[in-house]
C-alpha positions in Angstrom: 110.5 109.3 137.6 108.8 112.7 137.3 110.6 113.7 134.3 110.7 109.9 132.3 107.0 110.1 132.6 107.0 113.6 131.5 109.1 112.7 128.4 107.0 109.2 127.9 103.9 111.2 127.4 105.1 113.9 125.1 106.9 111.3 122.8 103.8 109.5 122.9 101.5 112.9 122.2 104.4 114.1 119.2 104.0 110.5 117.9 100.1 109.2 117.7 100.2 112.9 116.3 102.0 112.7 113.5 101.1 109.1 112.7 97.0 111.1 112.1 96.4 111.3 108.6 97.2 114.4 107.3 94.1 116.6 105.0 94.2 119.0 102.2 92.2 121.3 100.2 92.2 120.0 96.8 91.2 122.5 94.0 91.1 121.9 89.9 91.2 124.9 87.9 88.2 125.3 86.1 86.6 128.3 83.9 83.6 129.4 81.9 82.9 131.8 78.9 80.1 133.4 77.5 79.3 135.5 74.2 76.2 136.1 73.1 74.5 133.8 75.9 76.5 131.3 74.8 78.0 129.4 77.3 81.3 127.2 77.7 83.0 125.3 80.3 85.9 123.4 81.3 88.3 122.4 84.0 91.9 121.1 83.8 92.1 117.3 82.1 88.6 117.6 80.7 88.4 116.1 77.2 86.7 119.5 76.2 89.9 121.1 76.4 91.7 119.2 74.1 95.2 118.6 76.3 95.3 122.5 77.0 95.6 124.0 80.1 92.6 126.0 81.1 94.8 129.0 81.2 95.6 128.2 77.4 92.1 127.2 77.1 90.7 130.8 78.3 93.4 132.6 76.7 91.9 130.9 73.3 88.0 131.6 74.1 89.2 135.6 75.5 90.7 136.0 71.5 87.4 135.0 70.1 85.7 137.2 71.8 84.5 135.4 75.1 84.3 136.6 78.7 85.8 134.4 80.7 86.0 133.7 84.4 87.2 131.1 86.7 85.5 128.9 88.3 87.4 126.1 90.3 86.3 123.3 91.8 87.1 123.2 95.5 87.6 119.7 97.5 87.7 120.2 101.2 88.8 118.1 104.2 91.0 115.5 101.8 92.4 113.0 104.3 95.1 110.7 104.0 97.9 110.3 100.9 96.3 107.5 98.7 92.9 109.9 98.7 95.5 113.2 97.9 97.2 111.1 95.1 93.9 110.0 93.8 92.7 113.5 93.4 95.9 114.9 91.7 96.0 112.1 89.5 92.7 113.6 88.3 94.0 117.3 88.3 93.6 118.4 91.3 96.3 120.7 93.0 96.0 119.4 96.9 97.7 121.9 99.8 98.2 120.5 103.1 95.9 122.4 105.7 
């Protein structure tokens, strides 16, 4: 009896447990660049990158002349799949914590 009641409540702890909603740390890449106190920014999907990467995007600004840095956008505490999906389908990279 001891030991069936014993294995009820781990099952039990092992399953309400993995039946939580799971949370991430969603980030979107994001940069700036300045020359001559001119300032630009961008962050992955933005219509201000014109379908580039922000890598690509940098890259570009650096060859003009620019200083760039990044800058991402950090989501935290993310909970549950439909709210990770949501955020990657607007370019967010989401890691399980």
């Amino acid at each position: 009896m001891k030991n069936t009641l014993l294995f009820t409540s781990i099952f039990s702890l092992i399953f309400f447990a993995s039946s939580c909603n799971n949370c991430y740390e969603c980030t979107k890449k994001c940069g700036t660049c300045e020359k001559n106190g001119l300032i630009v920014g961008g962050c992955d999907g933005d219509s201000v990158l014109n379908g580039l990467s922000i890598e690509a995007w940098k890259a570009y600004f650096e060859s003009q002349g620019y200083a760039c840095q990044y800058n991402n956008d950090v989501m935290d505490d993310i909970c549950g799949s439909d709210n990770k999906a949501t955020m990657e389908a607007n370019h967010y990279n989401c890691l399980k914590k």
